[in-house]
C-alpha positions as CSV (number, residue, x, y, z in Angstrom):
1,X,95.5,156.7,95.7
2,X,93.1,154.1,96.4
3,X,90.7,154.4,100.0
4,X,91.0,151.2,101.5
5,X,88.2,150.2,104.9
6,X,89.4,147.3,106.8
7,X,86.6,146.3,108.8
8,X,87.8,143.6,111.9
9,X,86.9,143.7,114.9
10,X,89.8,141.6,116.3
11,X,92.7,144.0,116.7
12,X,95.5,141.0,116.4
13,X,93.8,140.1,113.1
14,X,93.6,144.3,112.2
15,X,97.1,144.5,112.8
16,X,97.9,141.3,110.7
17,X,95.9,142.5,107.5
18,X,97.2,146.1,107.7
19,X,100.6,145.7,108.3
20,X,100.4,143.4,105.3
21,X,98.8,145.2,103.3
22,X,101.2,148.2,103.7
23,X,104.6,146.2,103.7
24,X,103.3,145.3,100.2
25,X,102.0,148.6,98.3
26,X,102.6,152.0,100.8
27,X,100.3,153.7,98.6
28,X,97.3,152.5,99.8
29,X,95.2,154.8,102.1
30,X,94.0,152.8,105.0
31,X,90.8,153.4,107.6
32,X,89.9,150.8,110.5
33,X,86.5,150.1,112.1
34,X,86.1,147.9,114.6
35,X,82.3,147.4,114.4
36,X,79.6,147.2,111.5
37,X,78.5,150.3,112.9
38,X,81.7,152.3,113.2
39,X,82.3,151.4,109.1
40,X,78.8,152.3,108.5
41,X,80.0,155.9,110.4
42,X,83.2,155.9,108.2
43,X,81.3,154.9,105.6
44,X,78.6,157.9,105.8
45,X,81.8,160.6,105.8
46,X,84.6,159.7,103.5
47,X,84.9,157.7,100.2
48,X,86.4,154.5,99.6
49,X,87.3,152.0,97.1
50,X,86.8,149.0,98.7
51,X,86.0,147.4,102.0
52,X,87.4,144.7,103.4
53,X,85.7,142.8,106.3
54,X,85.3,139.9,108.1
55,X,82.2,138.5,108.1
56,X,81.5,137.8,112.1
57,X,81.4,141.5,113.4
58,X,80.6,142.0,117.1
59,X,77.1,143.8,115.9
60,X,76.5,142.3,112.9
61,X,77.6,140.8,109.7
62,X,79.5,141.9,106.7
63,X,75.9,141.1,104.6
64,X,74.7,144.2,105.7
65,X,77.6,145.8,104.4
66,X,76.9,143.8,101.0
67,X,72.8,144.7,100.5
68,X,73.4,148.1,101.8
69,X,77.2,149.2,99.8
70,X,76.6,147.5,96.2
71,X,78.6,150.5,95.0
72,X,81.5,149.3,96.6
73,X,83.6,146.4,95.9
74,X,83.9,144.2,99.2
75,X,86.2,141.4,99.9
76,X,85.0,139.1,102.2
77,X,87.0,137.6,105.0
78,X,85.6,134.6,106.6
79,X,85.8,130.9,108.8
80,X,83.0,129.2,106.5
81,X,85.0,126.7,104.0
82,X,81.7,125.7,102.0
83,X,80.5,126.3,98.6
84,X,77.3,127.0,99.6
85,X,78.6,129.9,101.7
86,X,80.7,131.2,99.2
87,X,78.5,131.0,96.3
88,X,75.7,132.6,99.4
89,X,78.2,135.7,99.7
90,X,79.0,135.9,96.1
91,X,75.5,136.2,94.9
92,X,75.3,139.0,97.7
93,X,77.6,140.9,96.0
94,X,81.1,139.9,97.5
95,X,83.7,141.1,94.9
96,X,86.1,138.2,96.1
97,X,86.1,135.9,99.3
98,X,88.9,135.0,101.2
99,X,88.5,131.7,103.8
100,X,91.0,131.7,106.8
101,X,93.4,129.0,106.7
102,X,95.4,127.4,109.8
103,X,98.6,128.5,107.7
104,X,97.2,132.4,107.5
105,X,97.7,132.5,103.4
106,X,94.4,134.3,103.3
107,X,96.6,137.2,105.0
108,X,99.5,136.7,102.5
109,X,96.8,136.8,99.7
110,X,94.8,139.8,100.0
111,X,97.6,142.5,99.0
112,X,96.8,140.4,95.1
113,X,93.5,140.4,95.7
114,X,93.4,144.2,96.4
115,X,95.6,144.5,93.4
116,X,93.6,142.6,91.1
117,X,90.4,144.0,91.7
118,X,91.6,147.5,90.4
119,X,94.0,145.4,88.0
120,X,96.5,147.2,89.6
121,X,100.4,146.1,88.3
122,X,102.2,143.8,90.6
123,X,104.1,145.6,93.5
124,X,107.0,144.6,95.5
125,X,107.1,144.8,99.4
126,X,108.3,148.0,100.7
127,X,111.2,148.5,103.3
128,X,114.0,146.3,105.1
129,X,113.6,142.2,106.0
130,X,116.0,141.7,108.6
131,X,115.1,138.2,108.8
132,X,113.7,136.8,112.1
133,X,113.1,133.2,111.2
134,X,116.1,131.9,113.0
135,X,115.2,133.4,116.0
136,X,111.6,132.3,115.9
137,X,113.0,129.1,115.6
138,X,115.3,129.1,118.5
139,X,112.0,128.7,121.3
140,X,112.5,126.1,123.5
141,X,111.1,122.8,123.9
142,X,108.8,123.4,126.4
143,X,107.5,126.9,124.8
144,X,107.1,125.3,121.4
145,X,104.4,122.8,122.9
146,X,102.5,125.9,124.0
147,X,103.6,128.6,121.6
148,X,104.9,128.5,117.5
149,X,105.6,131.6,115.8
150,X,106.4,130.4,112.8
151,X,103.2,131.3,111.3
152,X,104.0,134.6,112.1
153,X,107.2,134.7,110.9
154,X,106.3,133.4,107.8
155,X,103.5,135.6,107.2
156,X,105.8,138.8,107.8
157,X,108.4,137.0,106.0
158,X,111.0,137.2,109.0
159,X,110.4,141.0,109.9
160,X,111.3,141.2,113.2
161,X,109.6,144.4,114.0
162,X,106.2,143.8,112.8
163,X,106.8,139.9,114.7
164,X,107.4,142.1,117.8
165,X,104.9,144.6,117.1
166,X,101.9,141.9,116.6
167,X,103.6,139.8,119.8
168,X,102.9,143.0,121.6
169,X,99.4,143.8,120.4
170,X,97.9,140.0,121.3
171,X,99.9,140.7,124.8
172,X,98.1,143.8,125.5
173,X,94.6,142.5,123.7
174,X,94.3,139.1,124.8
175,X,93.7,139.6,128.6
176,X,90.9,142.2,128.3
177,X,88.9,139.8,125.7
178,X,89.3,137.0,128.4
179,X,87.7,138.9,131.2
180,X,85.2,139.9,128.8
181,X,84.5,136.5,128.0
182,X,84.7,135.2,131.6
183,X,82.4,137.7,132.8
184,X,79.5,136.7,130.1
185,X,79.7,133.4,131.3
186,X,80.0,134.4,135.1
187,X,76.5,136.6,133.9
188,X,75.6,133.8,131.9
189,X,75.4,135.6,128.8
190,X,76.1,132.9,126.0
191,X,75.6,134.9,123.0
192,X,78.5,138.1,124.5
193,X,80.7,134.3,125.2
194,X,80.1,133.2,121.9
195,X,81.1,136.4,120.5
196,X,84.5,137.1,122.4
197,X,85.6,133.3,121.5
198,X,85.2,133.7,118.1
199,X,87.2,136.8,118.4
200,X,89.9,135.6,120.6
201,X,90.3,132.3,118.4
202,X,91.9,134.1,115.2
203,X,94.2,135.7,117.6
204,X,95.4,132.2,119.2
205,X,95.8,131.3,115.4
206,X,98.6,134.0,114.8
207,X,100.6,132.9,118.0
208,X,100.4,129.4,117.3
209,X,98.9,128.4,120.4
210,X,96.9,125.4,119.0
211,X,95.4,124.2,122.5
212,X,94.3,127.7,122.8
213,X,92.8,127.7,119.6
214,X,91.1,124.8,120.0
215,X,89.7,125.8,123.4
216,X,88.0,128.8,122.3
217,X,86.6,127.2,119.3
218,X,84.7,124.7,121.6
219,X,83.6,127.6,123.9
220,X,82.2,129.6,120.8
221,X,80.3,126.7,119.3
222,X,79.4,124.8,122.7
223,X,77.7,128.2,123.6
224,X,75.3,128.0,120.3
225,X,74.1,124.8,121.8
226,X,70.9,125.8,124.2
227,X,71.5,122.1,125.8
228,X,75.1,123.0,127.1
229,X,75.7,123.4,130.8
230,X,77.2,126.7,131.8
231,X,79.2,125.0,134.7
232,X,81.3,122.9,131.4
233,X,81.7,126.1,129.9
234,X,83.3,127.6,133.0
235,X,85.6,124.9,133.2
236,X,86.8,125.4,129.4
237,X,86.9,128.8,130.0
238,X,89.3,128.4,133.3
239,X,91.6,125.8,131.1
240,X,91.4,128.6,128.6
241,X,93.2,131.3,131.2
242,X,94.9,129.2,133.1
243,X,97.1,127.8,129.6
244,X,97.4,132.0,128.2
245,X,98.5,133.2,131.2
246,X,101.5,130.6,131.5
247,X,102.1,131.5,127.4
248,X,102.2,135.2,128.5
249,X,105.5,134.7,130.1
250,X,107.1,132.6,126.9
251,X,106.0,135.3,124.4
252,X,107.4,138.0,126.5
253,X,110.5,135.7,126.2
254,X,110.2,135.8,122.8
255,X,110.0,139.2,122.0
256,X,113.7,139.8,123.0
257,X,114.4,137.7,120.2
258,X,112.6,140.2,118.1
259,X,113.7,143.5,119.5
């Protein structure tokens, strides 16, 4: 049985990559850690085959996972769409990199990439597909302006319960990483803001809430800038909230759909 370590910080995104990488082969054995130094714990007590980890960690970065775990093949998880940064985390060590896509293929893709890196033979996915696309389809007007599932759907091929499940997780996620991230900017702590954006943003990605996405992308690189004034970055941060908390209610809607 091959030892697999997710490492993520971003439990919608956890969720995502396990569920998918389960639905497709249930033989692999799968560990979580939310933090570079939780893995590193992990890491220190039980033996794995391969890591795979995003490269933005809330204490780190998956580099020290690459100098200090050579032993260990890692696939690499990351925003950067640049040779040079691919070719930079190859020469580290990175047995494969995967760059996240608007469509989420990187998702769909690392269950071959697992396979091929212990030339593994193809598998099919595991349990029942009662098809949910239909339903995903059905959101209103009005909702689909704020919300589109359809990248979720697609990525869980229709599965209804693992729709519902991941609906549930960003419902019950989401709110505590914006009063985190209000609050650094409240204490104006830029580098904490910068942080929770990043890690929100993915999240907005899988719901398909595209203003949302694009929100917290501005927030996460605005608060790099040391020129930016914290008052704009309170107002994109208040657009931010305002815009979930009214999607809140239309994914709750939704989940009947998938239940």
């Amino acid at each position: 049985m091959i030892k697999l370590l997710l490492v993520e910080d971003d439990i919608v995104d956890q969720m995502a990559i396990l569920r998918m990488v389960k639905q497709h082969r249930s033989s692999f054995q799968l560990k979580t850690a939310d933090s570079l130094a939780a893995a590193t714990n992990i890491l220190k007590e039980a033996d794995v085959d391969l890591i795979i980890s995003d490269y933005n960690l809330g204490d780190g970065s998956a580099m020290e996972l690459l100098e200090k775990y050579q032993d260990i093949p890692i696939i690499l998880i990351t925003g950067l769409n640049d040779s040079d940064s691919i070719r930079r985390f190859k020469k580290a060590g990175a047995a494969e990199v995967l760059v996240k896509d608007n469509q989420l293929e990187y998702i769909r893709n690392l269950p071959a990439l697992i396979e091929q890196t212990f030339h593994l033979p193809e598998s099919g996915k595991v349990g029942s597909h009662d098809s949910g696309h239909s339903d995903a389809s059905r959101q209103s007007r009005s909702a689909s302006r704020i919300i589109n599932l359809s990248f979720l759907s697609n990525t869980f091929d229709g599965n209804k319960s693992l729709i519902g499940e991941m609906v549930q997780t960003f419902l019950d996620q989401n709110p505590v990483d914006l009063q985190k991230l209000t609050e650094s900017l409240e204490r104006e702590n830029l580098d904490t803001a910068q942080l929770m954006a990043h890690k929100i943003k993915s999240g907005y990605k899988l719901m398909g809430m595209r203003t949302q996405e694009e929100l917290a992308e501005k927030i996460e690189l605005q608060s790099a800038d040391p020129s930016v004034e914290i008052g704009d970055l309170r107002l994109l941060a208040t657009q931010l909230v305002e815009g979930t908390q009214q999607a809140y209610g239309l994914l709750i809607e939704q989940l009947r759909a998938f239940q």
